[in-house]
C-alpha positions in Angstrom: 0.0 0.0 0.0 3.2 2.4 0.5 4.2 2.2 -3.1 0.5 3.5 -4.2 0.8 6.8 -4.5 4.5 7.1 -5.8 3.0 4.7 -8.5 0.0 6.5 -9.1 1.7 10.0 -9.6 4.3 8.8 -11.8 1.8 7.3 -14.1 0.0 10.8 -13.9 3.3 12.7 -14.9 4.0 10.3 -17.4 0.3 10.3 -19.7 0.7 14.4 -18.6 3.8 14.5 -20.5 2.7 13.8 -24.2 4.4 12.0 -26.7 8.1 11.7 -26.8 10.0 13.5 -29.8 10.0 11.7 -33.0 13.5 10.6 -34.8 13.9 12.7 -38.0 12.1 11.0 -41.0 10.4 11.7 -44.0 7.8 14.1 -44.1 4.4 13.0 -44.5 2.1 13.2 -47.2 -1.2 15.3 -46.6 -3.9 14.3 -48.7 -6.5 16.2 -50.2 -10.7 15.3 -49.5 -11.5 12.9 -52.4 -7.8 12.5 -53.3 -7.8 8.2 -52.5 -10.3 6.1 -52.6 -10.8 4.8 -49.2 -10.1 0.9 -50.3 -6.4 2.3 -51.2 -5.4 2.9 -47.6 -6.0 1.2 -43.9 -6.3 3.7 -41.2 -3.4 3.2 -38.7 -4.9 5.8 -36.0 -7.1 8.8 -35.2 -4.6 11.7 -34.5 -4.9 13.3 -31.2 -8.8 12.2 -30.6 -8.4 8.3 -30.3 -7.4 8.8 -26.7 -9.3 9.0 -23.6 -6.7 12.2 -22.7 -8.3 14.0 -25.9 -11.5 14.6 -23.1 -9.0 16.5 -21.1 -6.2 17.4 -23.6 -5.7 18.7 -26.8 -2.3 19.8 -28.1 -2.4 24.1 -29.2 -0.3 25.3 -31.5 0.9 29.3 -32.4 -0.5 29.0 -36.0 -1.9 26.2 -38.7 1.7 25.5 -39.7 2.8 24.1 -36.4 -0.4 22.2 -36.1 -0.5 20.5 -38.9 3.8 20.2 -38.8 2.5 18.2 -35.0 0.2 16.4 -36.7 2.3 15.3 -39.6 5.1 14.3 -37.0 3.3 12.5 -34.6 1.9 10.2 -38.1 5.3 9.4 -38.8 6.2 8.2 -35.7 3.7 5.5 -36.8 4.9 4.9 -39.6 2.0 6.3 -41.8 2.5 7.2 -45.3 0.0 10.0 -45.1 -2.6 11.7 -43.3 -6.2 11.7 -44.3 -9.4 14.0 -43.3 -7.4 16.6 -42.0 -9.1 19.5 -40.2 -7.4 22.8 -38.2 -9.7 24.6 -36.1 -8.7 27.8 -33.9 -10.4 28.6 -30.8 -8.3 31.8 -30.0 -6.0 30.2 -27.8 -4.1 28.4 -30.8 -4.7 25.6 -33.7 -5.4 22.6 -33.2 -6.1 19.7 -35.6 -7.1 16.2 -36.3 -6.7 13.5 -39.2 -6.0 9.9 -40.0 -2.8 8.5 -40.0 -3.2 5.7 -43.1 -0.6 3.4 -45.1 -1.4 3.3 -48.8 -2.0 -0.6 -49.8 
C-alpha cells in the first residue's frame, strides 16, 4: 500500500507529459478530400482524438503551420504514409487539428 501513491503520480506525470520527440524522418504526405479512394489505404490511428486524454487534452499550436507540422510528425512516428481528413480549427488560444494517420495498400 506504501508504493500506491508514488505509483499512481508517476503514471499521472507520465500520460501528462505527451508523446516523446520523433527521430527525423520523411515528411508526411497530406492528402487532399476525395484525393484516395478509401479501399487504397488502412487507417493506422485517429490523431490526437483516439485517446481518452483527448476529453482532457488537446495539443495548441501558435498557428496552422505548427499544427498540422504536430500532426504530420506525430503520423510518422507510426509509420503512416499519409494523413487523411485533415481538419485545423482555432479557438483563440491556438490551432489545433485532427486527421488519419493511413498506409497506402
Amino acid at each position: 500500500m506504501k508504493h500506491t501513491i508514488p505509483t499512481v503520480a508517476f503514471l499521472a506525470a507520465m500520460s501528462a507529459a505527451g508523446p516523446a520527440p520523433a527521430a527525423e524522418t520523411a515528411p508526411v504526405r497530406v492528402f487532399d478530400a476525395g484525393e484516395l479512394a478509401p479501399h487504397r489505404y488502412t487507417v493506422l490511428k485517429r490523431l490526437w482524438t483516439d485517446t481518452w486524454r483527448a476529453s482532457f487534452w488537446i495539443p495548441r499550436h501558435a498557428d496552422a503551420g505548427e499544427a498540422v507540422a504536430a500532426i504530420t510528425r506525430e503520423a510518422a512516428s507510426l509509420g503512416s504514409d499519409g494523413v487523411v481528413n485533415l481538419h485545423c480549427l482555432s479557438d483563440g488560444g491556438g490551432y489545433f487539428c485532427y486527421g488519419l494517420a493511413i498506409k497506402l495498400k
